[in-house]
N, C-alpha and C positions, 0 to 999 in steps of 0.2 A: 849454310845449306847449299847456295848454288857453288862452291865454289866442291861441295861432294859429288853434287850430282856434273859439273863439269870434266870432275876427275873421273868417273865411272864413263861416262863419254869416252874418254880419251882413252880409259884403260881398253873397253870395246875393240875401239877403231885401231888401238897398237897389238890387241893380241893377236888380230889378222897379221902384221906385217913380219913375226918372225917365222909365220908358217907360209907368208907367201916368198919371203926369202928364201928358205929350205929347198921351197922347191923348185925355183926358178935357179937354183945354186946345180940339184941333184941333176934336170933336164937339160942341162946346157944347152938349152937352146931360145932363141928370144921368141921366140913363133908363139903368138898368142895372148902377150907380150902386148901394152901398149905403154911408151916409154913417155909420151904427154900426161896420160892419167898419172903416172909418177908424178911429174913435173906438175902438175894441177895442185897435187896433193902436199906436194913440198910447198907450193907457193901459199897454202893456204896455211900450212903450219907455220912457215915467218909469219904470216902476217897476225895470227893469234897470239905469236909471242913479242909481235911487234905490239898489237892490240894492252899485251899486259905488260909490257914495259912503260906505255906510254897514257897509260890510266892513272890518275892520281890515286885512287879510291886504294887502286891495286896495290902501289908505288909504298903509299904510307902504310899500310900494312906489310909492306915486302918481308919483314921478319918472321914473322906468321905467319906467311902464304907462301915464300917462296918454292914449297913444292911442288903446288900446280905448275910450274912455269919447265920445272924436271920431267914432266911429263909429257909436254910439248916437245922439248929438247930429243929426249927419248923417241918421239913418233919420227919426229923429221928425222933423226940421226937415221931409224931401221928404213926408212922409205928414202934416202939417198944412198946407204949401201944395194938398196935395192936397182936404184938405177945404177950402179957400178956391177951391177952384176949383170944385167940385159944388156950392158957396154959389150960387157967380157962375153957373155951369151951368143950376139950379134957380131962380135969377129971368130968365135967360136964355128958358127953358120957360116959365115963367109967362107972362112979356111976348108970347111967340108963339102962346101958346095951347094947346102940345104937351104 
């Protein structure tokens, strides 16, 4: 059961990040933007899937479980193309002047 109610978590927190990509892609612009809260959020997804790499409970079940761990994978993956996009955003700004 936690490991449903983890995954519903996760699902939550990742279905923000294809619509906050969208838009930070469509606005070309980093304004408004904060490129740490990125970086908070990435740190905190390693270290969940550090967390369940390095849990035995988790470990010996890894056959059974390992799709919690795709989920994790998935959130970090959309919140570091996110920062690659406030990168490309922020020289986008620069070049324009704004």
């Amino acid at each position: 059961m936690s490991e449903i109610l983890e995954i519903i978590m996760l699902l939550c927190f990742g279905a923000s990040w294809p619509i906050n990509l969208h838009k930070a892609w469509k606005s070309r612009s980093a304004k408004g933007q904060s490129v740490l809260f990125l970086c908070l959020i990435d740190i905190g997804y390693v270290a969940g899937i550090a967390a369940k790499l390095t849990s035995k409970s988790f470990m010996a079940e890894f056959s059974r479980k390992w799709y919690v761990l795709c989920f994790y994978v998935l959130n970090l993956t959309m919140v570091t193309l996110s920062i690659a996009v406030y990168l490309r955003n922020r020289r986008l700004d620069a070049a324009s002047g704004k």
